[in-house]
C-alpha positions as CSV (number, residue, x, y, z in Angstrom):
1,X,1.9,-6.6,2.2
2,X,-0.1,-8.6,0.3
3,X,-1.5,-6.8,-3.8
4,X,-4.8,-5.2,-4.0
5,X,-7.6,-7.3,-3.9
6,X,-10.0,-5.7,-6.7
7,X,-13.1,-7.2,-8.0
8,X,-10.9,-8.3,-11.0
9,X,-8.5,-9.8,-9.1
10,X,-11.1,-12.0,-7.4
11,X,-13.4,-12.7,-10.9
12,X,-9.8,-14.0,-12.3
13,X,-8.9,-16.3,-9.3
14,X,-12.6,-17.8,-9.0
15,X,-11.9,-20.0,-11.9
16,X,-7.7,-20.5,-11.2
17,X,-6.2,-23.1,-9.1
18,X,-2.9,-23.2,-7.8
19,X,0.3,-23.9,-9.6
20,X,1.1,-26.2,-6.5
21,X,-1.9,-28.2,-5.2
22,X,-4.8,-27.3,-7.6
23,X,-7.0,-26.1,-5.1
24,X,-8.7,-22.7,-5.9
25,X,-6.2,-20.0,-5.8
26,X,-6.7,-16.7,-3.5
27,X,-3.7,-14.8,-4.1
28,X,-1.3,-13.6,-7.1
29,X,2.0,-13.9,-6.0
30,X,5.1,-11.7,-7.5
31,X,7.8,-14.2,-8.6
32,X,10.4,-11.3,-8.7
33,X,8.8,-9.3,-5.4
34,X,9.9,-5.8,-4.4
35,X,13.3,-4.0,-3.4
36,X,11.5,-3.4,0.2
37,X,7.9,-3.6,1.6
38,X,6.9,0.1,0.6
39,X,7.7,0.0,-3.1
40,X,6.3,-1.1,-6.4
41,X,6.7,-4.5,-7.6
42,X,10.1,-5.5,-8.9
43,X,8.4,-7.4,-12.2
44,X,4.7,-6.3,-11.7
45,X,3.2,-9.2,-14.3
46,X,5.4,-11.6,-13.3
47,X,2.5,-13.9,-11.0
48,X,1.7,-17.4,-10.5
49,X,-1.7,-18.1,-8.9
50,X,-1.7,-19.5,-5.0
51,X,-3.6,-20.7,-2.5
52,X,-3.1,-19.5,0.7
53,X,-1.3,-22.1,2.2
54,X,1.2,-22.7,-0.8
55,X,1.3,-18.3,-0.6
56,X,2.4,-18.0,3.0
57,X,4.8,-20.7,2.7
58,X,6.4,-19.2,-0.3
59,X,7.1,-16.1,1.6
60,X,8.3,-17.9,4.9
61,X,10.6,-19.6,2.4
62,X,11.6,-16.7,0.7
63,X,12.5,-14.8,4.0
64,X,14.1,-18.1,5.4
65,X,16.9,-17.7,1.8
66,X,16.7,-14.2,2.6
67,X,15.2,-13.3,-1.1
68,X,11.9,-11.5,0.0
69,X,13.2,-8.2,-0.6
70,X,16.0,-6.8,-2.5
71,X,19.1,-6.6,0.3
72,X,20.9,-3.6,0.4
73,X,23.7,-3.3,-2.5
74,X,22.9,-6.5,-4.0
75,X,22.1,-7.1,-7.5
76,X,18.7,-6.7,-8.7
77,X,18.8,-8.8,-12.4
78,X,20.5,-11.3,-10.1
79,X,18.3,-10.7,-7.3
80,X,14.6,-11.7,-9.3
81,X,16.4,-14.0,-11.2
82,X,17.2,-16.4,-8.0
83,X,14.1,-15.4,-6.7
84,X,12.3,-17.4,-10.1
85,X,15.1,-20.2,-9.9
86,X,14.0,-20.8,-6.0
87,X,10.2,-20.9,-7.3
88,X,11.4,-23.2,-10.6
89,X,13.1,-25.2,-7.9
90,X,10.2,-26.0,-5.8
91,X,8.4,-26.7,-8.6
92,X,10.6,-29.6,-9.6
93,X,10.8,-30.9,-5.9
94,X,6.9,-30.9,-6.2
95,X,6.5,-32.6,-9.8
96,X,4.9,-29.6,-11.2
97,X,6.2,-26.9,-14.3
98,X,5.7,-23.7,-13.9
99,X,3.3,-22.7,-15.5
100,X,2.3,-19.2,-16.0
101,X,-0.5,-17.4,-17.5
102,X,-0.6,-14.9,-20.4
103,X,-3.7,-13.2,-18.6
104,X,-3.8,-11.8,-15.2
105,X,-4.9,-8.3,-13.5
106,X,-1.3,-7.2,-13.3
107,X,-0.5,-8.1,-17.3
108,X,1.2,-11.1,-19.5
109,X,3.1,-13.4,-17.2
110,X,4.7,-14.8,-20.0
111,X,5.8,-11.7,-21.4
112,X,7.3,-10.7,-18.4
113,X,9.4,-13.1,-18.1
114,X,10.3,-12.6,-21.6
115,X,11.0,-9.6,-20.9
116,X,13.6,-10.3,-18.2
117,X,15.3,-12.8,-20.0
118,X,15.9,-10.7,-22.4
119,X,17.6,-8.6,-20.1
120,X,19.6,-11.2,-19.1
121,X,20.4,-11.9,-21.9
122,X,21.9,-8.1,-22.8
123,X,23.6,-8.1,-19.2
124,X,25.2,-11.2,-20.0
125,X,26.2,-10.3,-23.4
126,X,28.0,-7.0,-22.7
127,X,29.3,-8.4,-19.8
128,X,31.4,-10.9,-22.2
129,X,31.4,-8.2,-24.7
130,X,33.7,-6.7,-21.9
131,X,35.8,-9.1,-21.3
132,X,36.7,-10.3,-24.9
C-alpha cells in the first residue's frame, strides 16, 4: 500500500529528485514503514524521495531481509532502526548520503529522525542504567 497521493504530495515531488539516481521522484517512501499493511506509519515524517524504480526495489529488498513490516514479537526501536541502517547501507554501496529533507507533506524528516535517536538514545541509556 503505497501513501496518499494528494495534490501536495505531487506539487512537492515535481521539483524533488531521488536520493538514488536524481531522476524526478514519484513516491515518498517511509524509512521506518509500518508494524503490518493496515496500520499507520511506524515514523510518519521519516521519508526520502524515490523514483519508482529505486521505490519498488526498496520494498522487494526490504521484504527479501524480511524488514517490510514489523514481525510478530520483535522489537520495534530495533526494528525501524535496521530498517534506516539497511537504507544508510545502500546508500554507501551507491556513493550517495542520505540526505533527507526538513519539508515534506508528512512533516520534518530531520526531526524525525531526531526524534528517534533520541529514543535510542533513552532505551540505550536505561538499559545500561540497569545493568550498572
Amino acid at each position: 500500500m503505497s501513501a496518499p497521493r494528494d495534490s501536495q504530495t505531487r506539487v512537492n515531488l515535481k521539483t524533488i529528485t531521488c536520493l538514488f539516481c536524481e531522476q524526478l521522484a514519484v513516491a515518498w517512501h517511509h524509512l521506518t514503514g509500518r508494524a503490518t499493511p493496515s496500520s499507520l506509519y511506524l515514523d510518519r515524517s521519516l521519508v526520502v524521495p524515490l523514483c519508482r524504480r529505486h521505490h519498488d526495489r526498496e520494498h522487494e529488498l526490504l521484504r527479501r531481509s524480511n524488514l517490510e513490516f514489523l514481525p510478530a514479537g520483535a522489537d520495534a526501536l530495533g526494528h525501524r532502526v535496521a530498517r534506516i541502517l539497511e537504507l544508510i547501507g545502500r546508500c554507501a554501496d551507491n556513493g550517495r548520503a542520505l540526505t533527507l529533507e526538513p519539508r515534506t507533506p508528512y512533516g520534518d524528516a530531520i526531526a524525525g529522525f531526531y526524534a528517534l535517536l533520541l529514543e535510542a538514545a533513552r532505551v540505550l541509556q536505561s538499559s545500561q542504567e540497569g545493568a550498572a
